[in-house]
C-alpha positions as CSV (number, residue, x, y, z in Angstrom):
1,X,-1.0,-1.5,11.4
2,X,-5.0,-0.6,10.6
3,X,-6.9,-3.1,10.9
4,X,-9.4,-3.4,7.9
5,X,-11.9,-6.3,9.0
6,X,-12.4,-8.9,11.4
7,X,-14.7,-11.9,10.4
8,X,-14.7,-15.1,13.0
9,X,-11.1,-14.0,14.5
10,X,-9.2,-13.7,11.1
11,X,-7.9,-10.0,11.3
12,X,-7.3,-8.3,7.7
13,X,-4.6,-5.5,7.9
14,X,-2.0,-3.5,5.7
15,X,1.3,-1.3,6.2
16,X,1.1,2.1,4.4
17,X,4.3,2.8,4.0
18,X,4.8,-1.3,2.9
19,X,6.4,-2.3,-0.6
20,X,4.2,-2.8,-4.0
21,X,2.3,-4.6,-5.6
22,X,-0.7,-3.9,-2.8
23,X,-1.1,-6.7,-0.7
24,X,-3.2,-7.1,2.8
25,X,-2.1,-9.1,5.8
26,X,-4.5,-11.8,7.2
27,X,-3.9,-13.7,10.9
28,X,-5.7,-15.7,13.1
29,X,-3.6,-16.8,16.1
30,X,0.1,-17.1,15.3
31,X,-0.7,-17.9,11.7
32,X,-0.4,-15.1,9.1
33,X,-0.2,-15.1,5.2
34,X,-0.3,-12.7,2.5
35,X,-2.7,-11.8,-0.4
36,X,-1.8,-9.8,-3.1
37,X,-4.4,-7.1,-4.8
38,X,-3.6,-7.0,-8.8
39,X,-4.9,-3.5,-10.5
40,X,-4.5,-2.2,-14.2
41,X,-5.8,0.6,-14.8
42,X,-7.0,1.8,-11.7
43,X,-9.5,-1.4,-11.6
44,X,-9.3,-4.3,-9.7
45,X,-8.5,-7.5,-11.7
46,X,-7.2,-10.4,-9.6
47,X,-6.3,-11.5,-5.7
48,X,-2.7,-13.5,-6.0
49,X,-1.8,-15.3,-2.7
């Protein structure tokens, strides 16, 4: 699991070998939740949660 960032003890993380669409982990503590990264065309267009 890489971690990606850590800002005030939320840890932002992925899976590579994890299933589509692309979506980052976030967890502080025991709590954890999951954000989906929307792309067309190569660009970046919207964060679903």
């Amino acid at each position: 699991m890489p971690k990606i960032f850590e800002y005030f003890g939320l840890i932002f993380y992925f899976y590579s070998n994890e299933h589509e669409p692309i979506h980052v982990h976030v967890a502080l503590g025991d709590c954890e939740t999951i954000f989906e990264l929307i792309m067309e065309n190569g660009e970046f267009k919207e964060i679903r949660r």
